[in-house]
Every structure is written in C-alpha cells, then in structure tokens.
N, C-alpha and C positions, 0 to 999 in steps of 0.2 A: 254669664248670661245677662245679656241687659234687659230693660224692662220694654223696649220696644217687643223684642221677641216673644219675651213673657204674656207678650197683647196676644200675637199671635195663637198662643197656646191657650186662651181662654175662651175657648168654643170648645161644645162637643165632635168629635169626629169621630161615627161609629164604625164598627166591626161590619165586614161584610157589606161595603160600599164599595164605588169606582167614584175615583175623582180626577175629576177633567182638570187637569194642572196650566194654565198660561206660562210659557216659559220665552224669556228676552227672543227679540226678532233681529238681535245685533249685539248689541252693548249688555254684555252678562252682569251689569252690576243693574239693568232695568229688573230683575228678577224681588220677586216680594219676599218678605218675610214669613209670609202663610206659607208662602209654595215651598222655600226649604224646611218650615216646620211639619209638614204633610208630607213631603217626598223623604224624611226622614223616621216619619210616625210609620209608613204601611211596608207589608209585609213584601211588595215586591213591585215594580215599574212597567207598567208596557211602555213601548217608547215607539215612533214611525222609525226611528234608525238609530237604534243600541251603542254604534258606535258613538255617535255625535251627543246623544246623550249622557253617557258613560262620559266623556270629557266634559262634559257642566255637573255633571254630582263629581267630579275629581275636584271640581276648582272650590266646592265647598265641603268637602270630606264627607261626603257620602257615600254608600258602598250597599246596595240594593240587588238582588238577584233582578234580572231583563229579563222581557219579553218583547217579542220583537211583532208589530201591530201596524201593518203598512197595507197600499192600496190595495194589494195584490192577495193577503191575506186575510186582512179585515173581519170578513164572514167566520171562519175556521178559527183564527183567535180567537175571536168572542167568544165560542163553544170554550176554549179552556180556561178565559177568564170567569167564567161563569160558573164553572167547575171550582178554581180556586175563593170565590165569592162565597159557594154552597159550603167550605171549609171554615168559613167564618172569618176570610183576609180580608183585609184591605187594600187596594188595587188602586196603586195611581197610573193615571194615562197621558202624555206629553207628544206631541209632536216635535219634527225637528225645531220648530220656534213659533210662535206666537202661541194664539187660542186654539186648541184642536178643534176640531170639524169647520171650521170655515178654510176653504178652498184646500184643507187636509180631513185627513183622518179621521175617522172617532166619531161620526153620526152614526155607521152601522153598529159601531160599538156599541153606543149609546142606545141605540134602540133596543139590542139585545141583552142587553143588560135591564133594563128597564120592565123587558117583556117577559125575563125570569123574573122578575117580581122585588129584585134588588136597589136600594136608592143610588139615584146618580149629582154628584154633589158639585159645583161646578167653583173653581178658584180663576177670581178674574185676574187679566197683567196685561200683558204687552198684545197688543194685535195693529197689523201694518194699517188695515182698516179705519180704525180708531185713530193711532197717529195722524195718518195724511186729512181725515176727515178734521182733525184740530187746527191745520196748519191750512184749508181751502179758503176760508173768508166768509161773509156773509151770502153771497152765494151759492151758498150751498145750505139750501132752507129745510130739504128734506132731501134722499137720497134711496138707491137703488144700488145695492152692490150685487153684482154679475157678474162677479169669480174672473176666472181667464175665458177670452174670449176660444172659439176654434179656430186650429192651427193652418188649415187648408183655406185657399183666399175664398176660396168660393164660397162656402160654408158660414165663413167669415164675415162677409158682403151681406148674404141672406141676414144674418142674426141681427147686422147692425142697420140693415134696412129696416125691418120690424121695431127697431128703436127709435128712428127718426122722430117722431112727434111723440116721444116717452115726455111727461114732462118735470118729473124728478133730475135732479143731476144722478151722475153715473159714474161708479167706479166700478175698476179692472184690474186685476193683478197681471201684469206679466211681464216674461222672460227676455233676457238680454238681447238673444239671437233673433226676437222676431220685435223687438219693439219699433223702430222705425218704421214696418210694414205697417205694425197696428196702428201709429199715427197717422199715417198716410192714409191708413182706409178710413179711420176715424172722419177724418176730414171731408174725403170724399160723399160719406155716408149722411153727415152732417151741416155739411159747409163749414167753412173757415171761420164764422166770426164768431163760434163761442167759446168759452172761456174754458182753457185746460191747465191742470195743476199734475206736473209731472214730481212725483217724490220719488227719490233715486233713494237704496242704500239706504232706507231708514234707519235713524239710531246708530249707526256705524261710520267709520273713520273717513268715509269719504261720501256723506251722506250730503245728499243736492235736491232742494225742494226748488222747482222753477214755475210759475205762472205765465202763460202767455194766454195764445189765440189757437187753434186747432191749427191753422192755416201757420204757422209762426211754428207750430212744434217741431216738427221734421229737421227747418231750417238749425234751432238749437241745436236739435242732438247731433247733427251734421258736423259741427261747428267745430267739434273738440271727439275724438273721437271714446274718450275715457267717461262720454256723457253716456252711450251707449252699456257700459257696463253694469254687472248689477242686477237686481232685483227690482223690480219699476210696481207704484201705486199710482194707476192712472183717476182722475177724477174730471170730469167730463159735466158743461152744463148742460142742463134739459131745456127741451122745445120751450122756447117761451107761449102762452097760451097765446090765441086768436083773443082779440078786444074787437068789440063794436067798429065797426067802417074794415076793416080789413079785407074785407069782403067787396068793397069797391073796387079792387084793384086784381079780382078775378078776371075781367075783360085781358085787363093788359098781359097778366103771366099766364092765360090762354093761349093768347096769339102769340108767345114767345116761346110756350112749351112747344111748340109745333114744330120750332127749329132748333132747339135750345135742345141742353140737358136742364134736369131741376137746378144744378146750384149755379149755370148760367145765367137762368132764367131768373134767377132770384138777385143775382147781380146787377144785371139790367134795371131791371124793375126798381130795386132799390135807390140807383143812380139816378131814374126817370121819376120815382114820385118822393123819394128821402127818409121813405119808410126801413124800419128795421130792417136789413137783411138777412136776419135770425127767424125771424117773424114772417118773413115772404118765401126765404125756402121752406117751412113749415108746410104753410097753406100752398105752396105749388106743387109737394109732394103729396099733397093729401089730392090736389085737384088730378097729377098725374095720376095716380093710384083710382080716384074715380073716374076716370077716363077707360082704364084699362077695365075696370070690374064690368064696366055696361056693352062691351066690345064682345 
C-alpha cells in the first residue's frame, strides 16, 4: 500500500451514508484514489449501468454486489437504498462517468436519501463540465451550464431564443447524431460572431478541443467527418452587455428590422456604423422583441 492511498484512508467515512462517487469521463487512469478507496470500503454500488461499471471496479479488483440506478428507475431505487442505509450500509452511487447528477442521475437520489434523514457525502473527480471550462480562456468569466439542449428543432429555436441576451457564456452537452444541427441553430439564435469552444471526446484517445466563431463551427465539423463523432462540450459566449451610445444606433436597426431578419440586421448595421456586431444583434433582438410585445 503506498502512502498516497494511505492519505486517502485518513478521513472518516461513516456507516449508513450514500456517497456520490465522480468516476473517469474517458481515461480510467483520471479516477482518484479516494474514489477506489470508498468504492472498495461500502457494502454495495448503485451504478446508472452495472455493466460498464462492473468493468472499471474489474480494472482495479474490486468486486461489489450492484444496483442498478438509472433515469427510468431512479425514484423506486432510492426506496431500496434507503432501506439498505436503515441496515446500517454504506452505499456508493456512480454513474456511467463523470460526477452523478449533473446532466445524469443521482439528484432524485440525492434528495431521498437526504429526506430519510441519511448524510449524503459527495467525492469530487472528473466532470466534462469542469474539463472543457479549463481549456475555454479568459472568456469565460462566469458561466451557465444548460445540460442538453431539446432534441426537436422547434423546441430547440424557442429555448435558444430566450438565451439570446443571457449574458453569462453557456455550455451544452451533446450527442454525436445531432451536433451539427445544434451548431447551426446555435448560430442562427445568436449570430455568428461569438466565440465557441467545441471539446470533442474529453480525456480520450481521440480527444479534440477546437475554438472558433459560431458562424466558423458547422464549417469545422463539416470538414472531416470523425469531427462529428463523440461526446461534444459545447461552450458558447454570452451577449455582450449594452454600453452607453449603443442606443444611438436604434434609428438605423429599426429601419432595417423592417426588412431584415435580427442577425441581418445586425450585419448591416455593424458594416454601416463599425460597432460590434455581437453587440448590435443583442440590442436588435431586444428592439425586435419590443416591437412584438406593444403589437
């Protein structure tokens, strides 16, 4: 045993808890020393899928009775962990990879565990969140994570409409099969000039972090078609705010909204007075949006 582990081991970790386990989001050697010392201390594992867990305790000899703790069960689980808690176990809880309950599992859990009166003990590690937000730059001064977007375009359009003048940056989680849609709307929702950080495949053998422009991302993943594969951390900048005088240049994307769309309008404008074009779809969506509310 060396003595890093030994660190590990020098906390209390009581009887009759649930512990929120972070487990590798790719590369199984990102996994901590706490987390195998704890997934090996408790009496038994919920996992979101047994199987894929069951082959990360194989790769460090561990051999745990499952429980199996996924969307679809969540609620009804927790009645048996709860039961297994009142025995006096210890219950660790994993999802297929990163931190449970963010955009997985394990907040219903969480709750109910909580609300029979049980401590819920949380071990940090790997979360795609945390990665990509390391690797975005100094633009990204504060942030808003917003899970996976809706799969339906319509739904889609609406939610990222209501984001438009958010002015946090923004990240997204999603799937291989719909990401160049979500680029594409991203853009449309937002206009083209701000600043997007596509992190492919975190932590894994063919892991690809790209920065461009909203407007530029579509064209990358276009480019190569193995760009499209994967697991995707989207991170997205937010509306730059309105500064004094901006408001000068309501005349001009008035009479342009008239014929325009907003991120045309905001195109013009910016070519006609040199002003930010981040900055002018902003304020032409907020003007179109007050146009619509007094109608």
């Amino acid at each position: 045993m060396t003595p890093l582990f030994e660190l590990a081991q020098g906390q209390q970790y009581p009887a009759a808890a649930l512990y929120v386990v972070a487990t590798p989001i790719g590369n199984v050697a990102d996994i901590t020393l706490r987390a195998l010392h704890v997934l090996g201390l408790v009496d038994r594992i919920a996992a979101e899928d047994t199987r894929n867990t069951g082959q990360l305790l194989a790769r460090y000899g561990i051999s745990k009775p499952l429980l199996a703790v996924h969307q679809h069960n969540e609620r009804a689980a927790a009645l048996r962990i709860v039961e297994h808690l009142q025995a006096g176990e210890r219950v660790a809880y994993v999802s297929d990879a990163g931190t449970p309950g963010i955009s997985d599992p394990g907040a219903k859990l969480v709750d109910a565990v909580r609300e029979a009166g049980f401590p819920v003990i949380p071990l940090p590690g790997a979360s795609a969140l945390a990665t990509a937000l390391s690797a975005a730059g100094d633009w990204v001064a504060t942030f808003s994570f917003l899970g996976f977007l809706p799969p339906k375009a319509k739904q889609r359009a609406a939610t990222l409409q209501s984001l438009a003048t958010h002015p946090q940056a923004m990240v997204f989680y999603e799937a291989p099969h719909r990401i160049v849609e979500t680029v594409e709307a991203l853009a449309e929702a937002f206009g083209g000039a701000r600043k997007l950080l596509i992190a492919r495949e975190l932590t894994k053998l063919h892991e690809a972090l790209h920065c461009c422009t909203l407007a530029e991302g579509p064209t990358w993943l276009a480019a190569d078609p193995n760009r499209q594969r994967g697991e995707f951390v989207l991170v997205v900048e937010g509306a730059q705010q309105e500064t004094a005088g901006e408001h000068d240049h309501d005349a001009l994307l008035g009479i342009l909204l008239e014929e325009l769309t907003v991120s045309s309008a905001a195109k013009v404008a910016a070519a006609i007075t040199g002003t930010s074009r981040n900055a002018l779809y902003t304020r032409a969506l907020a003007l179109k949006k007050d146009g619509e509310d007094s109608e």
